[in-house]
VMD Tcl script that draws the C-alpha trace (Angstrom):
set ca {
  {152.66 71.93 -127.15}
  {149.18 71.77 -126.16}
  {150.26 70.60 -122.47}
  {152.22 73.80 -122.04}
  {149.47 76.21 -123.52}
  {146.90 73.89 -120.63}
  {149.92 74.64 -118.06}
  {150.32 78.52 -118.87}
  {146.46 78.72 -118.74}
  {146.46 76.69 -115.03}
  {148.49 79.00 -114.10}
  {147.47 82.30 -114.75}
  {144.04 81.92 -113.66}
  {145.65 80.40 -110.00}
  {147.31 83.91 -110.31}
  {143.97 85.55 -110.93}
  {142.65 83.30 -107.80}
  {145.13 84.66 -105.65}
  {145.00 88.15 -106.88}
  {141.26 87.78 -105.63}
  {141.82 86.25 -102.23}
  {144.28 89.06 -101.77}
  {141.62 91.95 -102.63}
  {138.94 90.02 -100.03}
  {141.16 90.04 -96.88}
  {142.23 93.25 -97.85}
  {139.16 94.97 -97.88}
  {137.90 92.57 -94.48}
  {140.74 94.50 -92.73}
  {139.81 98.12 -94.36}
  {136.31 97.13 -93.01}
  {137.24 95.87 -89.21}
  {139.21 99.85 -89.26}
  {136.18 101.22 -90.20}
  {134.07 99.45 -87.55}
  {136.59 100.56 -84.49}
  {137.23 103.89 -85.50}
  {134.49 105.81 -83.51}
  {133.05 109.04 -85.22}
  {132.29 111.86 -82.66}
  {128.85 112.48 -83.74}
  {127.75 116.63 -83.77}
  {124.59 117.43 -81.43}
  {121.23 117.71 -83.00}
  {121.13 121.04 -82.33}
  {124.78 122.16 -84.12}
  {123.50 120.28 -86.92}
  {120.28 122.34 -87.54}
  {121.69 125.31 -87.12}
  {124.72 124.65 -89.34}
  {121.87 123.77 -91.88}
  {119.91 126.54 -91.11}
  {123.52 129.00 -92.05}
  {123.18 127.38 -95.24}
  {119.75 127.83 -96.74}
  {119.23 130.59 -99.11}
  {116.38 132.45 -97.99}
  {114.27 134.22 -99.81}
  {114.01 137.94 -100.26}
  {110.60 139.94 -98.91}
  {110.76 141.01 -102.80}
  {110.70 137.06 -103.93}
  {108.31 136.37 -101.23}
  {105.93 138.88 -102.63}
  {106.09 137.72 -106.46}
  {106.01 134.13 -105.39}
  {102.91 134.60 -103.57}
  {100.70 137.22 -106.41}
  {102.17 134.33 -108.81}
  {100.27 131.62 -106.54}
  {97.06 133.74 -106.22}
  {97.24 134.27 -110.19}
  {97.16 131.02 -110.54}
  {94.49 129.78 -108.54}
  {91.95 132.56 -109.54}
  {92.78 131.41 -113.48}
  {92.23 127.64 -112.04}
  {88.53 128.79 -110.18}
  {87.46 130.38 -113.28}
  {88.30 127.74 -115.37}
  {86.35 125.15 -113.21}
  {83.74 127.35 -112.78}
  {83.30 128.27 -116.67}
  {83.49 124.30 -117.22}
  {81.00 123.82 -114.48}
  {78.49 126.00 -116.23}
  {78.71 124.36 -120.07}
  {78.46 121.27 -118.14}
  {75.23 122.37 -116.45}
  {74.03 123.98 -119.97}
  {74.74 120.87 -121.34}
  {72.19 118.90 -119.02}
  {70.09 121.47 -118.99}
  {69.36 120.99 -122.58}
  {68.23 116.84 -121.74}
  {65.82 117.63 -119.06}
}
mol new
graphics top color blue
foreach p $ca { graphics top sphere $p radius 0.5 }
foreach p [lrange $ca 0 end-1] q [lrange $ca 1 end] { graphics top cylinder $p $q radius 0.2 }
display resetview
């Protein structure tokens, strides 16, 4: 009994073996079709301006809110270094 369970196990992992070897020269010969097919390869230049038909540009409106958005911002980030720069110098102004 225990020589046949041995046998059926021998066997089905030669059966897994082969199943492997199988899948490997398959996928060698899916690779060697890939490696002679030749892909005609678009000029730089049709490829930018394909790109270029697919960006989404931006409105003059977004352009405009975008940029009084940035400007916001960076007058809110001067004023906050320059209120920090003055308790800083109030600060050692008090140890001198």
């Amino acid at each position: 009994m225990a020589k046949e369970v041995k046998a059926k196990k021998d066997a089905k992992e030669k059966k897994e073996k082969d199943v492997k070897k199988v899948k490997k020269t398959e996928s060698k010969k899916v690779d060697k079709k890939k490696k002679t097919e030749k892909v005609k390869k678009e000029s730089l230049a049709k490829g930018i301006k394909k790109e270029m038909k697919l960006v989404k540009w931006p409105t003059a409106k977004e352009i405009l809110k975008y940029t009084i958005a940035t400007v916001v911002f960076c007058v809110v980030l001067v004023a906050f270094f320059e209120v920090l720069n003055l308790i800083l110098a109030f600060i050692k102004g008090l140890f001198n």
